[in-house]
C-alpha positions in Angstrom: -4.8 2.3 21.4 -4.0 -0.6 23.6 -1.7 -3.8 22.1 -4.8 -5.7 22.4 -6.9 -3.5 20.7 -4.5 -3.4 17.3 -5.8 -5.0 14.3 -2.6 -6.1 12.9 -4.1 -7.8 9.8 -7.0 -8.0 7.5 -9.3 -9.1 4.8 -8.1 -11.5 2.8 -9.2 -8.3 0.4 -9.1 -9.1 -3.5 -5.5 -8.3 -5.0 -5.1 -6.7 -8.4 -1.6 -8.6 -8.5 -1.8 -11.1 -5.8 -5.2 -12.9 -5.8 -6.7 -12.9 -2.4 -4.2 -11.4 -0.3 -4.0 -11.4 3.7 -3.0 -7.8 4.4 -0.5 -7.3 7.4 -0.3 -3.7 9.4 3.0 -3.8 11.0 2.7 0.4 11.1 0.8 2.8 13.5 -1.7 4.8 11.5 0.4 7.1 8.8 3.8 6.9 10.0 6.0 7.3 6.9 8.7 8.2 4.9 6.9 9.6 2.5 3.6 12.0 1.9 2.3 11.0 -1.9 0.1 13.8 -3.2 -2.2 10.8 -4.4 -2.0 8.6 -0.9 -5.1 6.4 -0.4 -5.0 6.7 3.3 -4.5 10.6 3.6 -1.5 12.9 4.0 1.3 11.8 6.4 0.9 12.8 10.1 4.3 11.6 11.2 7.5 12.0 9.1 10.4 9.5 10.0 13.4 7.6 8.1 14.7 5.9 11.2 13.3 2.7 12.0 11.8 2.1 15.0 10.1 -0.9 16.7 6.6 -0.8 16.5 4.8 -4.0 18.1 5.6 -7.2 18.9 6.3 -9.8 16.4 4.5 -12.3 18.2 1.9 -10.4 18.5 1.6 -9.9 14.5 2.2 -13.8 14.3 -0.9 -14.7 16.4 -3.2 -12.3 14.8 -2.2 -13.4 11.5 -2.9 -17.0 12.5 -6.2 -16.4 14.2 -7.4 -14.4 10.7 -6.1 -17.0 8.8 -7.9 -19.9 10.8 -11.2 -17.9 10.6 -10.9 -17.5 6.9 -10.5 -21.2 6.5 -13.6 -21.6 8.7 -15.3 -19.2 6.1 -14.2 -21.5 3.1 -12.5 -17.4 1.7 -9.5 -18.0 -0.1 -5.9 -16.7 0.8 -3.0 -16.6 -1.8 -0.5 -14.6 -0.1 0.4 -12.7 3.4 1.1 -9.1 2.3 2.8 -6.5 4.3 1.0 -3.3 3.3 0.3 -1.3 6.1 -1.1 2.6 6.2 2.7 3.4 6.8 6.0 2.5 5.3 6.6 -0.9 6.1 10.3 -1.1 6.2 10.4 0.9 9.0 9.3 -1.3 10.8 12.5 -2.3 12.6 11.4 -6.4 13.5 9.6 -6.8 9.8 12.7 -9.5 9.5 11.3 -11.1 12.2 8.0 -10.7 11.5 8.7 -12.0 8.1 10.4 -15.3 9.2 7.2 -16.3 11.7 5.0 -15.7 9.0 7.0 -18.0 6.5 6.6 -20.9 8.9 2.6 -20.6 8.1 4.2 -21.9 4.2 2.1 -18.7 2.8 4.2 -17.0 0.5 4.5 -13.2 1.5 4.8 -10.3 -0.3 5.9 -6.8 0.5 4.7 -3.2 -1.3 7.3 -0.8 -0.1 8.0 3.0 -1.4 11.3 2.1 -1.9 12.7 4.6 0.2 15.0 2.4 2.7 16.3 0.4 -0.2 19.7 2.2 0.8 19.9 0.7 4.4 21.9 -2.9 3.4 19.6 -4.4 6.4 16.2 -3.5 4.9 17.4 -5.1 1.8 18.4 -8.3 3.5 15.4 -8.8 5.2 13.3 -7.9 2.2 15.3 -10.7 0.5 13.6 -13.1 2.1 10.2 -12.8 0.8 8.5 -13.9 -2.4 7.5 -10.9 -4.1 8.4 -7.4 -3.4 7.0 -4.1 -5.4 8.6 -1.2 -5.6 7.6 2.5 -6.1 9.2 4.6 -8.8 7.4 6.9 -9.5 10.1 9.3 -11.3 13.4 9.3 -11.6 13.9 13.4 -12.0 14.4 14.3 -8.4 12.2 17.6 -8.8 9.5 15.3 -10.3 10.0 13.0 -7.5 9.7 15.4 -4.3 6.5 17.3 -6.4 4.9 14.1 -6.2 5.7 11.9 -3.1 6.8 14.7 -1.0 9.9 12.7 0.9 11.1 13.8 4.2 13.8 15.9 3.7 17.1 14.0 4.6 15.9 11.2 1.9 18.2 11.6 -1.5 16.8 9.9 -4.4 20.4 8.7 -6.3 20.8 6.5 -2.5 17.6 4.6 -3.2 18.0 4.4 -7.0 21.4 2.9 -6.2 19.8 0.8 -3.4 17.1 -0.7 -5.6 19.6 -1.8 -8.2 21.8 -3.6 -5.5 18.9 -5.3 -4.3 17.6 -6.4 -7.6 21.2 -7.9 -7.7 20.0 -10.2 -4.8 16.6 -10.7 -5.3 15.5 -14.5 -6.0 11.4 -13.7 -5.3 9.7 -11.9 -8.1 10.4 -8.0 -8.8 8.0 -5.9 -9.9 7.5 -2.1 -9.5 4.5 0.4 -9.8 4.4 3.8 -11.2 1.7 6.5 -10.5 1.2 8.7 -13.2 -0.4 12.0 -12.0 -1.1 14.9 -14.7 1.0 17.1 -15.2 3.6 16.0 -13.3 5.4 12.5 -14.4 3.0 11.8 -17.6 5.5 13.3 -19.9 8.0 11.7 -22.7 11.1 12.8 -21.0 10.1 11.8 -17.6 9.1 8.5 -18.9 11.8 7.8 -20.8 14.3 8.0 -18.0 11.7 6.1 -15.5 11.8 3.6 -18.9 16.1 3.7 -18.9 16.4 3.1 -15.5 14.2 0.0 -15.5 15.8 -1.6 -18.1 18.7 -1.1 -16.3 16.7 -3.0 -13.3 14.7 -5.6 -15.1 11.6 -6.0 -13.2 10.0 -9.4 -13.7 6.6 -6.8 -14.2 7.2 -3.2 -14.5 3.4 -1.5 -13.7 1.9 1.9 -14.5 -1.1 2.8 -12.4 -3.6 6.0 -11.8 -5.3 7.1 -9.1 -8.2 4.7 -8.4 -9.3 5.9 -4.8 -9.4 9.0 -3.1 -6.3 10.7 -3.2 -4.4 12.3 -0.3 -5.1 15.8 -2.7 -8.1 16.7 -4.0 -7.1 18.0 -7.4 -4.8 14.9 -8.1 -5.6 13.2 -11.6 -4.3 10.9 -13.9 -3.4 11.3 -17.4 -6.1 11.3 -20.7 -6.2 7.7 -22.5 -3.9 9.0 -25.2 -0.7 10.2 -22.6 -1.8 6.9 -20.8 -1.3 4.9 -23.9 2.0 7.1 -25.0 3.7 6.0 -21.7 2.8 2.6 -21.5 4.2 2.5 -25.6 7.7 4.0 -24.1 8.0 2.4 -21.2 7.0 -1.3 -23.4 9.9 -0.8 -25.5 12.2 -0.9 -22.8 11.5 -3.5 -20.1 10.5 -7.1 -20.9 6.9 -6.8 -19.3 5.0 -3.7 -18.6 1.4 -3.7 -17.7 -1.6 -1.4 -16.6 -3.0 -1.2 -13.0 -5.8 0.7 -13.4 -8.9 -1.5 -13.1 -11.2 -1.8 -10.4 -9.9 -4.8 -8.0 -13.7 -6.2 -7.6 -16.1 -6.4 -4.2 -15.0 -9.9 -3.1 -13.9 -8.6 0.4 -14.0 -11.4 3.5 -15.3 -11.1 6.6 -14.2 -13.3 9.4 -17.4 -13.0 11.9 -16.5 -9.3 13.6 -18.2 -7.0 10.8 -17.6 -4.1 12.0 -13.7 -4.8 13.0 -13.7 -6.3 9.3 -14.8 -2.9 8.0 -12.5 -0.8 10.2 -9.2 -2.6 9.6 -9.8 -2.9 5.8 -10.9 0.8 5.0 -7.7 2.0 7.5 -5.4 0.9 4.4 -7.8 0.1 1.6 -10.9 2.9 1.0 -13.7 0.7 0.0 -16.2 1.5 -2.3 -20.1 1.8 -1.3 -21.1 -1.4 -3.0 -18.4 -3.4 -1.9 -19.0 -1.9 1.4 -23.0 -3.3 0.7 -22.2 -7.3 -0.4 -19.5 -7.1 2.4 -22.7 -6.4 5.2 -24.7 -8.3 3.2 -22.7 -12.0 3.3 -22.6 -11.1 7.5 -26.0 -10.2 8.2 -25.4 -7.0 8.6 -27.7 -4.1 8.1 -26.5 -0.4 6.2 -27.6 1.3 9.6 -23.5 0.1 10.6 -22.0 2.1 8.6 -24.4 5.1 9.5 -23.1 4.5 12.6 -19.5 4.3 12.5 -19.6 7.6 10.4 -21.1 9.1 13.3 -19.0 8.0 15.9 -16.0 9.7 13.6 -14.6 5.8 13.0 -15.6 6.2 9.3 -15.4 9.0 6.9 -17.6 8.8 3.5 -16.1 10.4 -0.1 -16.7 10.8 -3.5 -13.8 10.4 -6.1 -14.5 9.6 -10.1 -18.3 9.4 -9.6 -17.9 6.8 -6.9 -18.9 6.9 -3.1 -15.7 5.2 -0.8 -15.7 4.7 2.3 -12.1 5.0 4.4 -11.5 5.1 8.2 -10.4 7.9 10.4 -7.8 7.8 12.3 -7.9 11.5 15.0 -9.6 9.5 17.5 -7.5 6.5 18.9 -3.6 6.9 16.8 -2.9 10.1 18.2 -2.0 11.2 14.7 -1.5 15.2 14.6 -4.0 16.5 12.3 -3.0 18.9 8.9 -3.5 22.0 11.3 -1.3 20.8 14.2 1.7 19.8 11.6 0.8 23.2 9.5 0.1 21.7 6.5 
């Protein structure tokens, strides 16, 4: 895929946390640190802790800008820039850069990183300069932790714990972090009640505790029954000063900015869409179903079921030159 063909940014799409949030791809398609068993956007085709540069700030900065003007032109809402690309976005080596353009366009920005940088004293400079930054923990057992977001294998989880806790020590934005409970895995007492230790230690302003919502990177991936749910959210309460549940729906107010079918494509690349957002989203541009019909069978869009619903998420085998599970033998 040509510079010029890159879709650097997208929606605003509605934000569980963050409003209406203009989401920023700084990563090629599934580069990352990381390889979550419950993964929105698929297994990981590239493994990598070194950072690298990706594309050009400038580049990010003007398609941010154009969005953003078309969005105003469309009277849609945007409450924050958010860096939360199908990839680890720290490893982006220029996200400082890309960070201080964007602040110019006096949006605050916000970062959702796996935490697994946090060790590297520049990521957590640069990341110091934002407004909100959220932070995955998902366990704090290291056995736990490689079962469920499968690190690459130089990564040593005491380095990032001690990394988030020195930049929490720096941190003027807000500081929240997420937790993915997954059955059978992390939704016990003990493993909660270390998670709970260590972020009290840490203080989030919000500490969150979330289950799979969307198609997960493995099929049999759940989350916990309402009573374990309600157990760990009761543990995890009596140790931080604000824990809360991310497990609702976000909603189908999704923007397009005139290109529907761009619109469609950059969105589901990061953020599987269900069928009847899909629907309102063609129906505020004129657009008829037969789109999507399409794009599934040109092998841009791939259609799924998960929890009784039908979502719709993008492919990426024909134009990121991604490896696929058989060529990295998993």
């Amino acid at each position: 895929m040509t510079a010029s063909n890159v879709q650097y940014s997208y929606g605003p799409v509605p934000s569980r946390r963050l409003g209406k949030s203009l989401g920023i791809n700084n990563i090629p398609a599934k580069v990352c640190s990381y390889s979550c068993v419950y993964c929105q956007v698929g297994r990981t085709t590239r493994m990598q802790i070194e950072r690298h540069i990706f594309y050009k700030p400038e580049d990010i900065y003007r398609d941010v800008q154009s969005r953003l003007a078309k969005a105003r032109e469309a009277s849609e809402q945007v409450d924050y820039f958010t860096f939360v690309p199908n990839g680890e976005p720290t490893l982006d080596i220029n996200l400082g850069n890309e960070i201080k353009l964007l602040k110019t366009l006096e949006f605050p920005v916000g970062v959702i990183t796996n935490s697994s940088l946090l060790w590297c004293a520049d990521v957590r400079e640069e990341l110091s300069n934002v407004d909100w930054v959220s932070l995955k923990i998902d366990a704090i057992q290291e056995i736990i932790w490689r079962k469920i977001n499968r690190p690459y294998g130089a990564i040593r989880l005491p380095s990032i714990l001690d990394g988030i806790l020195a930049f929490a020590k720096v941190f003027t934005g807000k500081l929240v972090t997420e937790t993915m409970l997954i059955r059978g895995f992390n939704d016990n007492d003990d493993c909660m009640r270390e998670l709970a230790d260590f972020l009290h230690t840490l203080q989030p302003d919000i500490a969150y505790l979330s289950i799979p919502t969307r198609p997960p990177a493995e099929k049999w991936v759940r989350g916990p029954d309402e009573s374990t749910l309600n157990r760990m959210y009761q543990l995890l309460a009596d140790r931080v000063r604000r824990a809360e549940y991310l497990i609702g729906y976000e909603g189908n107010a999704f923007a397009s900015t005139g290109d529907i079918e761009k619109d469609i494509l950059s969105i589901t690349a990061v953020h599987p869409m269900r069928e009847e957002a899909i629907e309102i989203l063609l129906s505020q541009a004129g657009a008829a179903k037969s789109l999507i019909e399409r794009l599934k069978n040109q092998g841009d869009l791939a259609e799924t079921k998960y929890n009784g619903h039908i979502f719709y998420l993008r492919r990426f085998s024909k134009d990121s030159g991604a490896k696929t599970d058989k060529d990295i033998g998993t």
